[in-house]
MARMI-338986 format. One record per atom (N, C-alpha, C, O, CB): x, y, z. Coordinates in steps of 0.05 Angstrom, whole numbers, padded with zeros to 5 digits, always signed. Each point is the difference from the previous one (the first is absolute). Glycine has a CB too. Example, Ala and Ser with C-alpha at 12.3 -4.5 7.8 and 13.67 -1.06 7.14 Angstrom:
2
+00264-00114+00156
-00018+00024+00000
+00018+00024+00000
+00021+00000+00013
-00059-00023+00012
+00031+00044-00039
+00016+00024+00001
-00015+00022+00014
+00010+00022+00004
+00014-00035-00047
This chain:
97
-00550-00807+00435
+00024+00013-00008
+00023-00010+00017
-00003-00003+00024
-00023+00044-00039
+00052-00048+00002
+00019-00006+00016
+00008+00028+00019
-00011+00022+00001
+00025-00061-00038
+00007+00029+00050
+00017+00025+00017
+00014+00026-00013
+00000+00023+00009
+00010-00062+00017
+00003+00027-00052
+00014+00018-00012
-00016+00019-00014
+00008+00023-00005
+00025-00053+00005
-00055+00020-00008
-00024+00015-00016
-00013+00021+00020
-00002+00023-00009
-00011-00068-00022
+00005+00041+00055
-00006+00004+00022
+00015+00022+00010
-00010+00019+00010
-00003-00063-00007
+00039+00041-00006
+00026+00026+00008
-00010+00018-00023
-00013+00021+00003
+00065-00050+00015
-00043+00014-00048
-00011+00023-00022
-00011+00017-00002
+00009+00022-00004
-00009-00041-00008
-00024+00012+00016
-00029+00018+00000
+00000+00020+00022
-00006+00024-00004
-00021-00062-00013
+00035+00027+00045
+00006+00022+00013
+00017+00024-00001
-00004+00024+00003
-00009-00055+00014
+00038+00014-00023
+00013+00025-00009
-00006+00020-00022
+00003+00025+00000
+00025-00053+00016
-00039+00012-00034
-00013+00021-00018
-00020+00018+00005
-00001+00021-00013
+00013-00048-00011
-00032+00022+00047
-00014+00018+00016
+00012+00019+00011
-00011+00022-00003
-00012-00052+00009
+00048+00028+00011
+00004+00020+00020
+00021+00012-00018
+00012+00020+00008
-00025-00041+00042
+00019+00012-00072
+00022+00030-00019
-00027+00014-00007
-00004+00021+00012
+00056-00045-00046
-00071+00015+00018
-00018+00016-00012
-00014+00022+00024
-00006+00024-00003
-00001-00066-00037
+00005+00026+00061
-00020+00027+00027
+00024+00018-00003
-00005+00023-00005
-00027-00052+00053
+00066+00017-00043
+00014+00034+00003
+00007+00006-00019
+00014+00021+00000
+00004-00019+00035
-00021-00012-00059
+00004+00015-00023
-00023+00018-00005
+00005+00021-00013
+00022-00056-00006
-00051+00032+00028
-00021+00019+00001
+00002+00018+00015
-00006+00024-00004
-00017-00049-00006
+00034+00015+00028
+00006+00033+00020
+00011+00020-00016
-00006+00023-00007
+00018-00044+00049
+00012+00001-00043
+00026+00025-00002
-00013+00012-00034
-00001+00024-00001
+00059-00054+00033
-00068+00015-00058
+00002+00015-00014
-00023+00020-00003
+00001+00016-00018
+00030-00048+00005
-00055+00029+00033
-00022+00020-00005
+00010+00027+00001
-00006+00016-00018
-00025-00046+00037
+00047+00039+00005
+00003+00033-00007
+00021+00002-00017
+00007+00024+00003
-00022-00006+00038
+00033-00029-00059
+00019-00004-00022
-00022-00001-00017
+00003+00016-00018
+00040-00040+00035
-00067+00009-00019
-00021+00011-00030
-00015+00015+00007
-00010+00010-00021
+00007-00045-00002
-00010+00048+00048
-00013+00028+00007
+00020+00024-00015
-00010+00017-00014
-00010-00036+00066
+00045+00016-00047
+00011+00025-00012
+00011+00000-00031
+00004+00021-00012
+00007-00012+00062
-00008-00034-00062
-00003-00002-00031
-00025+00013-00015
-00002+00012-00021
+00027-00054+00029
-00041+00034+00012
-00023+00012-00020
-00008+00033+00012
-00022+00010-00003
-00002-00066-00007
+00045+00068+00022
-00009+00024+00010
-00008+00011+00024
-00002+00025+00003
-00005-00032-00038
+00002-00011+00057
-00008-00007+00029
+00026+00011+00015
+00016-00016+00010
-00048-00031-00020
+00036+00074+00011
+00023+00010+00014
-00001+00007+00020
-00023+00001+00009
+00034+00007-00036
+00013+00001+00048
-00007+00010+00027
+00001+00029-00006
-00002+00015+00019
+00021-00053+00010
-00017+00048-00054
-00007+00034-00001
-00024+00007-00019
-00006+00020-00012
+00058-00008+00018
-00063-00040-00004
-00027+00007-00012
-00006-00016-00024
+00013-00021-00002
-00008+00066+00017
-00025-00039-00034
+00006-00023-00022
+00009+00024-00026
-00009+00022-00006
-00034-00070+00025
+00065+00029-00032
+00014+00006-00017
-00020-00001-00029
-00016-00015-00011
+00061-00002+00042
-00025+00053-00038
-00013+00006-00022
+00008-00022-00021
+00017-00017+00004
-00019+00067+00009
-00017-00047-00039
+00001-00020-00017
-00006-00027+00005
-00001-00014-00020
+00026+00041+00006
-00029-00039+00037
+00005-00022+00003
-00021-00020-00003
-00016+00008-00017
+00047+00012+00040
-00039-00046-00013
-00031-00014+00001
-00008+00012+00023
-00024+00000+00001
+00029-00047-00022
+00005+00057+00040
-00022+00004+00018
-00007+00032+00000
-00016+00011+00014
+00032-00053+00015
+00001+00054-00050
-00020+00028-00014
-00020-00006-00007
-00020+00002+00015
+00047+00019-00032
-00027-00032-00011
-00025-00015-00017
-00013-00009+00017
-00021-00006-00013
+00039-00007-00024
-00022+00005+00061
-00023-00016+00015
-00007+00024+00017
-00022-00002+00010
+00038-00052-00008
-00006+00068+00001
-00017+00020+00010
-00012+00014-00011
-00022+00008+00007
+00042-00009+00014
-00003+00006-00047
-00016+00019-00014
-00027-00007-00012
-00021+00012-00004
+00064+00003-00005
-00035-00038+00005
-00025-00019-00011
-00028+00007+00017
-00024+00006-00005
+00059-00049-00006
-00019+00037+00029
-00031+00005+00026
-00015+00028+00008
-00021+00004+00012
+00048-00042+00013
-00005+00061-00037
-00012+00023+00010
+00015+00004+00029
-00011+00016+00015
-00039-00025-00043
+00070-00002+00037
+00005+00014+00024
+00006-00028+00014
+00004-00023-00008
-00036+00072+00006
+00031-00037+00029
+00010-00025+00018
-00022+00001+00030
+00004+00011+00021
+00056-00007-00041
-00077-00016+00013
-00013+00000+00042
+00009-00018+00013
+00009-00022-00005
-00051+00033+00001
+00040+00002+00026
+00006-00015+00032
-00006-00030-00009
-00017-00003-00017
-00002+00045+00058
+00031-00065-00030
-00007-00009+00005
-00006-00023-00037
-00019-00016-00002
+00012+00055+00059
+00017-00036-00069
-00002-00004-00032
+00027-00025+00000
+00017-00004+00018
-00037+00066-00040
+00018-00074-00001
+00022-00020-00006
+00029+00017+00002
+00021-00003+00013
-00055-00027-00048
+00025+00048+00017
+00026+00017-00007
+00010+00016+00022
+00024+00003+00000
-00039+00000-00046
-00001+00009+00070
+00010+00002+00015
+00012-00012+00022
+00016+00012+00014
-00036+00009-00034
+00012-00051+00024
+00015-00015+00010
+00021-00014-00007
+00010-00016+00016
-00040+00021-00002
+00039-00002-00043
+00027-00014-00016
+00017+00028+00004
+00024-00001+00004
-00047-00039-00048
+00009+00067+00042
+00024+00028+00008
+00006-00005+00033
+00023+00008+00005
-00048+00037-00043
+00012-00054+00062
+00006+00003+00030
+00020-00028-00005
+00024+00003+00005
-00075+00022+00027
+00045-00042-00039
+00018-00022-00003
+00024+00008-00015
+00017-00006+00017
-00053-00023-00016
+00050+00039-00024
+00011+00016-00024
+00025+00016+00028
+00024-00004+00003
-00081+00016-00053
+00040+00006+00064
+00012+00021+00012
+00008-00010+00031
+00022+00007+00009
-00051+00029-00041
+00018-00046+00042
+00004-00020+00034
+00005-00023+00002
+00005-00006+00023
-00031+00026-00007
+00026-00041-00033
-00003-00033+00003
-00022-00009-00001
-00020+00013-00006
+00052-00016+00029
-00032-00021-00016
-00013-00014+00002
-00012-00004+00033
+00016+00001+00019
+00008-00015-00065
-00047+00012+00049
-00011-00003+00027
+00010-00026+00011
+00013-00015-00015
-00055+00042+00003
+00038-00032+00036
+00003-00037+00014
-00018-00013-00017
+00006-00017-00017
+00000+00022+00071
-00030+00005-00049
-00028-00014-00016
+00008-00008-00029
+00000-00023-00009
-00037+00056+00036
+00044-00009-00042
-00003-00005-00030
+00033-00019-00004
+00006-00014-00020
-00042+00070+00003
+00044-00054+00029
+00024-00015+00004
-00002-00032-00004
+00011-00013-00018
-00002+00051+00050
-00021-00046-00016
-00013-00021+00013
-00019-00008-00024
+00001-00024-00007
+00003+00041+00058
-00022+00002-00066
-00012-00012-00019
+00012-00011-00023
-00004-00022-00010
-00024+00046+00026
+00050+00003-00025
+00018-00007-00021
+00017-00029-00003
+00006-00012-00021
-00005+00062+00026
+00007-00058+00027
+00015-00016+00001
-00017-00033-00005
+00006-00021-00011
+00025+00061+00042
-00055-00029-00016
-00021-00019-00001
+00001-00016-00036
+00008-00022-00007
-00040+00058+00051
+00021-00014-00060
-00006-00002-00029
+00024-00015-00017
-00002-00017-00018
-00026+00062+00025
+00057-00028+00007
+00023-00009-00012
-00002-00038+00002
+00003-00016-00019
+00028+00070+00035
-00037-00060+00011
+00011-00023+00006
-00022-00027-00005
+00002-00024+00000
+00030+00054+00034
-00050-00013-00036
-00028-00017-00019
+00012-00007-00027
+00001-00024-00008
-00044+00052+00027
+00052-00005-00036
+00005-00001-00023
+00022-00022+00004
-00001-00024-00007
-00014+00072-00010
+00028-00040+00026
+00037-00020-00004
-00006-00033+00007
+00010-00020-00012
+00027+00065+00038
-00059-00044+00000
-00007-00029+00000
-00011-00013-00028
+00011-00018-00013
-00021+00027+00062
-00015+00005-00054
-00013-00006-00021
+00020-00018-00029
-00005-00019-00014
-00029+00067+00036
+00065-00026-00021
+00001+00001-00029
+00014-00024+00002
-00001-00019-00016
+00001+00070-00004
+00026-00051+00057
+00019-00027+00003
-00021-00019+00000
+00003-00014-00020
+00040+00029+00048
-00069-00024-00012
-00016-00019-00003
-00011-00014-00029
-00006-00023-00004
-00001+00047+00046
+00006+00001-00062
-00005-00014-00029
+00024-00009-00019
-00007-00016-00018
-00032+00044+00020
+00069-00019+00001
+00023+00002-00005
+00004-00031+00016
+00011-00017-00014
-00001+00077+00006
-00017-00068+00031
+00005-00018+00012
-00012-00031-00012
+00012-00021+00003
-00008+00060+00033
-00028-00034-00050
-00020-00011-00015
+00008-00011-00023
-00002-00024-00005
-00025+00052+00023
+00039-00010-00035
+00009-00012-00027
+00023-00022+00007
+00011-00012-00018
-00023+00058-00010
């Protein structure tokens, strides 16, 4: 890969890790993931309801602690991780054609 291709792809990595940051709790609370709980009507009603409830320790209860507090360092870190996999991935094949 040349240099400029090389800049590309990176850059397209590190928008996508903070674009993952920043927009995970912006789509935690679209779908209902609030800090006063999860919102009636919403998808993350139906996923509860679906389930019968909510336990400790459950998907859904960790998209409501996330929803209502942020995001952890850890899950942070993963999100950003995933984001910037993806963004490489897509500038690396974008880079290709």
């Amino acid at each position: 890969m040349d240099p400029f291709t090389i800049i590309a792809v990176t850059t397209g990595a590190a928008a996508a890790a903070v674009g993952a940051v920043v927009l995970a709790p912006v789509a935690l609370g679209a779908v209902g993931f609030t800090a006063a709980g999860i919102a009636a009507n919403s998808i993350a009603a139906g996923m509860a309801a679906s389930g019968g409830g909510v336990l400790a320790g459950s998907t859904i209860a960790a998209l409501q602690t996330a929803g209502a507090a942020g995001l952890a360092g850890s899950t942070t870190a993963v999100v950003a991780g995933v984001g910037g996999a993806v963004g490489w991935l897509t500038a690396t094949a974008a880079a290709l054609i």
